[in-house]
C-alpha positions, -999 to +999 in steps of 0.1 A: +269+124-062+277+154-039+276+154+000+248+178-003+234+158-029+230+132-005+221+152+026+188+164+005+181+126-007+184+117+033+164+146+044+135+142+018+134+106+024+137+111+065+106+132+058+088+108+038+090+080+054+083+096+089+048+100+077+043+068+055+024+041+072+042+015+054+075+012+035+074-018+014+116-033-003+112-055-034+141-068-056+132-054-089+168-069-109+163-074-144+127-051-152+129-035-178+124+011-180+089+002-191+080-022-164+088+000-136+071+033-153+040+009-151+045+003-113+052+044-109+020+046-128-002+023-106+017+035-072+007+077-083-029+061-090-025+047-046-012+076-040+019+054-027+056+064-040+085+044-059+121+052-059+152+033-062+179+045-036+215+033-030+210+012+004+232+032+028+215+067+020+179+046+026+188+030+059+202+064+070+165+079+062+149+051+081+167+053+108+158+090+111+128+078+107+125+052+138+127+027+115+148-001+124+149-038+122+152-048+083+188-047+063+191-036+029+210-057+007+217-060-031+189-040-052+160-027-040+131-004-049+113+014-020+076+020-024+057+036+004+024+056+011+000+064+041-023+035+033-009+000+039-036-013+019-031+005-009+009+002-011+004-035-005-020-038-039+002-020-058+034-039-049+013-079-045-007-069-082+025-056-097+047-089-086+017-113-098+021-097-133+063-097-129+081-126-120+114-110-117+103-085-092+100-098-056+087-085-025+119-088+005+102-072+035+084-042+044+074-019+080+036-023+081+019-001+103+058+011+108+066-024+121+090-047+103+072-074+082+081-100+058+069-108+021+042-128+041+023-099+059+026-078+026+007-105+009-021-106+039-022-070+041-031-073-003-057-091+006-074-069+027-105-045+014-094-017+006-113+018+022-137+023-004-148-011+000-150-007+034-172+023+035-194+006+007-200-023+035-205+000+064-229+021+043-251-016+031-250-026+065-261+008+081-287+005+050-300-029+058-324-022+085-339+005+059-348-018+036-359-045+054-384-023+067-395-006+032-397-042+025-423-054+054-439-020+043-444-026+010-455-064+018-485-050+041-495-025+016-500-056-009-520-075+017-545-046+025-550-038-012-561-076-014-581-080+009 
């Protein structure tokens, strides 16, 4: 690989990663070319992004970045997107299915993390289903009331 070569791989990823919310490192030694297509596959679908990088070139591009505080060492694939949510799924569902690929640390919210937060930050709804709760509780009081209606429209017709 060139020096220009890398100079485009630093700038690209310096320009990535200044908008990604969070930048999530897993070990991903010993998946197979299928396996990781599947996690490409699943990131696209989060609208998160996969790529392996040689270490020195990726802590170059976080630290053009602002993003310090977590080394790089041995292998590592980089998967990062402007939802935390969603780049946590991909990378907590992908490691549930594949026990060879493990979660090493992340920047959530662009602050440095461990496996630990990546996993809590899984767990979270994601924005659909928060928007589907905000909408049933902003519905609620709606239907209560079509409810109480409905029930005093029985009574009179009784009586």
């Amino acid at each position: 690989m060139t020096k220009t070569q890398k100079a485009e791989i630093i700038e690209v990823l310096s320009n990535e990663f200044k908008s990604a919310q969070t930048v999530i490192f897993c070990d991903y030694k010993g998946l197979t070319v299928s396996a990781l297509e599947g996690l490409r596959n699943s990131a696209r679908a989060k609208e998160a992004k996969v790529q392996v990088v040689k270490n020195t070139l990726a802590t170059i591009a976080l630290s053009n970045a602002e993003l310090t505080g977590v080394e790089l060492v041995d292998t590592n694939i980089l998967v990062w997107g402007a939802d935390s949510v969603a780049a946590s799924k991909v990378v907590s569902d992908f490691a549930k299915d594949n026990e060879k690929f493990v979660i090493k640390s992340a920047y959530v919210d662009r602050v440095p993390a461990d496996a630990a937060m990546v996993e809590a930050f899984a767990k979270l709804p994601g924005r659909e289903e928060l928007l589907a709760m905000l909408a049933a509780t902003w519905m609620a009081p709606i239907t209560c009331f079509t409810i109480g209606l409905d029930a005093l429209r029985q009574k009179k017709e009784e009586a």
